[in-house]
C-alpha positions in Angstrom: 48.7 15.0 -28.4 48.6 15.3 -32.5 50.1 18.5 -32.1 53.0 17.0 -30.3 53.9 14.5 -33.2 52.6 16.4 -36.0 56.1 18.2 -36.7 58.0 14.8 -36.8 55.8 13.7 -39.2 55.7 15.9 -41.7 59.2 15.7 -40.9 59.5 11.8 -41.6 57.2 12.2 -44.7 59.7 15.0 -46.2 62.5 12.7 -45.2 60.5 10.1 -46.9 59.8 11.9 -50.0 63.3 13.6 -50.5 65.0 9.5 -50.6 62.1 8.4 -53.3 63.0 11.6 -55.3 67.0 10.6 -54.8 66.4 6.9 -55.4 64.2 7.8 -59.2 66.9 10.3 -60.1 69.9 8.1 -59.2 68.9 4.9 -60.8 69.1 4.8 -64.5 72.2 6.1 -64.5 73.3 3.6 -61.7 71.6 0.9 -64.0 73.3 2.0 -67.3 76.5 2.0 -65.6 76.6 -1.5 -64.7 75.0 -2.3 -67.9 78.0 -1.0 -69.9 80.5 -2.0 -67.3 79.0 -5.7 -67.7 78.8 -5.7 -72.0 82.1 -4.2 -71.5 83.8 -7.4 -69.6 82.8 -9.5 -73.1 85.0 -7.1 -75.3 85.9 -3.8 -73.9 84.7 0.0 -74.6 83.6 1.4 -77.9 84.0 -2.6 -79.1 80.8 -4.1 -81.2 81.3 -7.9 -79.3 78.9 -10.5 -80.6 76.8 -12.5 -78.3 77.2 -16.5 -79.2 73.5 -18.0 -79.6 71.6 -17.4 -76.3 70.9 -20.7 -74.5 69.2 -21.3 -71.2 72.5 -19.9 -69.2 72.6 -16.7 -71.4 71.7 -14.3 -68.4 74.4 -10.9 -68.9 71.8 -8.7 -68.0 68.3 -9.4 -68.6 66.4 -12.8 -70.0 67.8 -12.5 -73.5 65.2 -14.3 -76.1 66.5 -17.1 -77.4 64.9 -16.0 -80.9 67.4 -13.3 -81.5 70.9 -12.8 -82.0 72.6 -9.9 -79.9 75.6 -7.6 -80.7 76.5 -4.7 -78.0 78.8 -1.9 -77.8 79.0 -0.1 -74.9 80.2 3.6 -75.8 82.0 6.3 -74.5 82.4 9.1 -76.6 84.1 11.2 -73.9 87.2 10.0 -75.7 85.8 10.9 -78.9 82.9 10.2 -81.9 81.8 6.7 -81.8 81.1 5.4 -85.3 78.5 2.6 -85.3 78.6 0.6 -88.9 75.6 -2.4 -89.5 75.5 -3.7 -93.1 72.0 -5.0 -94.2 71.3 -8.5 -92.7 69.3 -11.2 -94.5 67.2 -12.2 -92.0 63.1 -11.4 -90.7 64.0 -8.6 -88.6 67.0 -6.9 -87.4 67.3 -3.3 -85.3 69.9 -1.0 -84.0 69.0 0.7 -80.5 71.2 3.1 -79.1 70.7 3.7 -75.2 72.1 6.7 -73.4 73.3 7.5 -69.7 69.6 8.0 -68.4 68.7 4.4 -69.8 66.9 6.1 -72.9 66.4 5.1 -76.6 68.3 8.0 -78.4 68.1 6.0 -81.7 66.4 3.3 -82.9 66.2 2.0 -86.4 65.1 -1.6 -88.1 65.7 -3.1 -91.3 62.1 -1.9 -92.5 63.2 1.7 -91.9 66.5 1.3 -93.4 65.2 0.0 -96.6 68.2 -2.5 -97.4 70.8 0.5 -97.0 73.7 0.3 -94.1 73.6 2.1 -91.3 76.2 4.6 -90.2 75.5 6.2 -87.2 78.0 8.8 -85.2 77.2 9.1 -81.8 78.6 12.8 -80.6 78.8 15.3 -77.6 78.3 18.9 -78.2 81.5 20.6 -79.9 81.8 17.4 -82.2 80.8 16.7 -85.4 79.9 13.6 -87.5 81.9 12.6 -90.3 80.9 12.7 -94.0 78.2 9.7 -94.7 77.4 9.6 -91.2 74.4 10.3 -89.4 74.6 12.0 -86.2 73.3 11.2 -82.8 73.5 13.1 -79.4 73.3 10.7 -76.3 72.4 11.8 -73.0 75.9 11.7 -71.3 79.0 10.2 -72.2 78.3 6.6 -71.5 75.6 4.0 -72.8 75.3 1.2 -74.7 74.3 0.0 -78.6 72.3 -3.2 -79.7 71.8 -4.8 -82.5 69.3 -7.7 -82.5 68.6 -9.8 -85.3 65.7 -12.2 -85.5 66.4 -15.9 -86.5 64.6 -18.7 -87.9 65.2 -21.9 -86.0 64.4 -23.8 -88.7 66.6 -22.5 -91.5 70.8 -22.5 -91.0 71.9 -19.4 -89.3 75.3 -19.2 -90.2 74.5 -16.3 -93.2 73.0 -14.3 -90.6 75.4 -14.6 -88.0 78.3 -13.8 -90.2 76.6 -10.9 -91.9 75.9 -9.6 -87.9 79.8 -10.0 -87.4 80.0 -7.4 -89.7 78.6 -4.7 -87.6 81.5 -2.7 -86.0 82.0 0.1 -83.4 84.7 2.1 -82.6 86.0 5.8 -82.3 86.3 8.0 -85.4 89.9 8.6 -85.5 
């Protein structure tokens, strides 16, 4: 009788296995994809947009904390170099995080590590190449998006640091 349903099985389990392994590999590009496709609705591709403060409705794509300000540019540099520019911001804590195709970090760096200085990053495929005072950065794939978060005190005025975030900008190296 175990004999009889033993090839079905295995059969079912292989079937079972194959989806899993389909399903892991599939979905962080499926979740990137609607991540950029929903930061691009606010402001379009290769766009630095600037999120207002978060408030209890603030729900794009995840719980936002409502301790930070956000700035996103989803990229493509399938049409090109993306040049990401952030100025030094006067605040506790700020950070640029730049996430590829497969959901990963391919560049991360706070205002700790960049020692007061701006940041100019240039996100490129293979064949293209960075332009002068700009530090380049290979993605996974062609798509993904960039964050800056900037801590805030909710106790002292924000509007320095908010207009010193505006200041960040994104866009294709022409």
């Amino acid at each position: 009788m175990i004999r009889h349903w033993l090839a079905p099985l295995l059969f079912g389990i292989f079937c079972g296995l194959l989806a899993w392994h389909g399903t892991i590999a599939a979905m962080p590009r499926a979740l990137m994809a609607l991540a950029v496709r929903r930061v691009a609705s606010a402001g379009g591709i290769n766009r630095m947009t600037h999120a207002p403060v978060v408030t209890a409705k603030s729900r794009a794509i995840v719980r936002p904390s409502p301790d930070l300000l956000y700035s996103s540019c989803p990229y493509d540099v399938g049409v090109g170099p993306v040049l990401i520019d952030v100025l030094p911001i006067d605040a506790p804590y700020w950070s640029l995080s730049v996430f590829d195709t497969l959901t990963n970090t391919a560049f991360v760096r706070n205002n700790v590590q960049a020692a007061g200085e701006p940041l100019h990053i240039a996100l490129i495929r293979k064949g293209q190449v960075a332009p002068k005072g700009y530090y380049p950065v290979m993605p996974a794939g062609t798509r993904g998006v960039a964050l800056v978060r900037v801590l805030i005190d909710r106790n002292a005025p924000i509007g320095a640091i908010d207009r010193a975030r505006r200041q960040s900008r994104c866009r294709v190296a022409n």
